[in-house]
C-alpha positions as YAML, in Angstrom:
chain: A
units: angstrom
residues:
- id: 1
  name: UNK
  ca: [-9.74, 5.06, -4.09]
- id: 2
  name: UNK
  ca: [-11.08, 1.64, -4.68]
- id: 3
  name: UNK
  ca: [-9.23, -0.42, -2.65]
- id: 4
  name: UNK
  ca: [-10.32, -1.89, 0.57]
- id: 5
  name: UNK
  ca: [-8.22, -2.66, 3.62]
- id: 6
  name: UNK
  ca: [-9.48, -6.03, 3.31]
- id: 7
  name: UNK
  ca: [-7.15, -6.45, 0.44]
- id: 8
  name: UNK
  ca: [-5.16, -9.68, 0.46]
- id: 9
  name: UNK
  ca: [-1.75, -7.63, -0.01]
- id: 10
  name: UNK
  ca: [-2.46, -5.95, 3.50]
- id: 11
  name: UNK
  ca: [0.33, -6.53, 6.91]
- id: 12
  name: UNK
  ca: [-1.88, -9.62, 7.50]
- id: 13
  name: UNK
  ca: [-0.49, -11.33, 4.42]
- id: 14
  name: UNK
  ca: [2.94, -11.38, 5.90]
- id: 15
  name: UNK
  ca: [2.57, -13.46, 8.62]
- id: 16
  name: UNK
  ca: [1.42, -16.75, 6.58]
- id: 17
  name: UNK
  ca: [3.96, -16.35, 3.71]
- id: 18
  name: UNK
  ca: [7.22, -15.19, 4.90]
- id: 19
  name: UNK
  ca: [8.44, -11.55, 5.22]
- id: 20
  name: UNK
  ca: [11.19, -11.64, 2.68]
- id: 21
  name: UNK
  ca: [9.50, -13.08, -0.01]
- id: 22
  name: UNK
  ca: [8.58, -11.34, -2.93]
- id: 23
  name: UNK
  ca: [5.26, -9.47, -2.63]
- id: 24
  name: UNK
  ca: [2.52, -10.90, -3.87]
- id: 25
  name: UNK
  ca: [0.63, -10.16, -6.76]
- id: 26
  name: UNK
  ca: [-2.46, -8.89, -4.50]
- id: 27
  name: UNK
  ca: [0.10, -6.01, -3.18]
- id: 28
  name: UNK
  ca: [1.80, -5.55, -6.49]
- id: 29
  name: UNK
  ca: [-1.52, -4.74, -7.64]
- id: 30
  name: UNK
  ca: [-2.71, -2.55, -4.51]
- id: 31
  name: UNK
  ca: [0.75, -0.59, -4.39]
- id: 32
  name: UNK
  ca: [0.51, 0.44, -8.02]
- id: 33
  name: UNK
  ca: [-2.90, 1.44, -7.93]
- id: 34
  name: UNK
  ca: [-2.06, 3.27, -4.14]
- id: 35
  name: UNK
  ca: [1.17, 4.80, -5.78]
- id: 36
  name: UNK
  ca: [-1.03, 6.22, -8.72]
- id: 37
  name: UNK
  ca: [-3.87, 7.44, -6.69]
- id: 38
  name: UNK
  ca: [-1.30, 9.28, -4.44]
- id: 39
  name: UNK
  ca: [0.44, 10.42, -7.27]
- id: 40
  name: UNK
  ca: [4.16, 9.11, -5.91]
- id: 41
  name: UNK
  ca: [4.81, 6.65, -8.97]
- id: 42
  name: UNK
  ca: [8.26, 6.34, -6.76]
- id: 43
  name: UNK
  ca: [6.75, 4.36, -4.26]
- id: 44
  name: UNK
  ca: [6.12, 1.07, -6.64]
- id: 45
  name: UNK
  ca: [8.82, -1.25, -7.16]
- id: 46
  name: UNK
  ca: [8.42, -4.79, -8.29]
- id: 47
  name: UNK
  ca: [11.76, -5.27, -6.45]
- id: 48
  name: UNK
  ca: [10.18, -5.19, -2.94]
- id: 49
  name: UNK
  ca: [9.49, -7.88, -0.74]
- id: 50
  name: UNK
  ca: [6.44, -8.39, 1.29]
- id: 51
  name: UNK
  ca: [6.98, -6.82, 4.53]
- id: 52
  name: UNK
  ca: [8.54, -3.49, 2.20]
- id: 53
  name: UNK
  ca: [4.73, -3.78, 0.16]
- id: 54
  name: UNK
  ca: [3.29, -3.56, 3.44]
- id: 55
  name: UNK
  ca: [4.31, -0.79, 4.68]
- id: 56
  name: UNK
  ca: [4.35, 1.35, 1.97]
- id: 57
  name: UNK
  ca: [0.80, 0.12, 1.41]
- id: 58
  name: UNK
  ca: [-0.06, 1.57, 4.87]
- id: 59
  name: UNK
  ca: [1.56, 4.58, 4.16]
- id: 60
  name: UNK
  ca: [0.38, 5.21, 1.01]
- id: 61
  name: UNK
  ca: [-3.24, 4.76, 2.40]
- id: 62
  name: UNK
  ca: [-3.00, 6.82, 5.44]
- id: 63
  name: UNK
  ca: [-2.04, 9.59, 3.07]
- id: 64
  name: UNK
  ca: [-4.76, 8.94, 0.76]
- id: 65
  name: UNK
  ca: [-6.89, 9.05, 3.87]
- id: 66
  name: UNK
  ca: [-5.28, 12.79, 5.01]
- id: 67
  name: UNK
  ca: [-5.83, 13.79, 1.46]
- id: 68
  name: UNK
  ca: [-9.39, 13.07, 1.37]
- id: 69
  name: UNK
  ca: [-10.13, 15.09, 4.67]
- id: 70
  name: UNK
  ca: [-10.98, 18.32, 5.18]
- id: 71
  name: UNK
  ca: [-8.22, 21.08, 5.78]
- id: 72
  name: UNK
  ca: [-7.83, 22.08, 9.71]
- id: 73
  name: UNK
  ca: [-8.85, 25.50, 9.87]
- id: 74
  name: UNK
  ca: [-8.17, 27.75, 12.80]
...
């Protein structure tokens, strides 16, 4: 995965635009590259606003992050 949390398409961008705008092209970019690397091409949709991007952004990456770890073993 290449993209930071520092990314401009993050929570933090909803506060100084408005959450019911459209996303911006910062998470449009992040979610399709998030939905590819997690392999749910389901999860992008230009039709989302920004507060929608958002979350599924943090969603996507906290799986991405589970994916990457280790199995628990007993």
């Amino acid at each position: 995965m290449t993209t930071s949390d520092s990314t401009k398409g993050g929570p933090d961008a909803i506060l100084s635009t408005g959450a019911d705008a459209p996303m911006s092209e910062d998470q449009e970019r992040t979610l399709r590259e998030l939905s590819k690397d997690a392999r749910e091409p389901e999860a992008f949709s230009r039709a989302l606003t920004q507060t929608e991007a958002a979350r599924r952004i943090t969603v996507l990456r906290a799986k991405l992050k589970l994916m990457s770890e280790p199995p628990h073993t007993a």
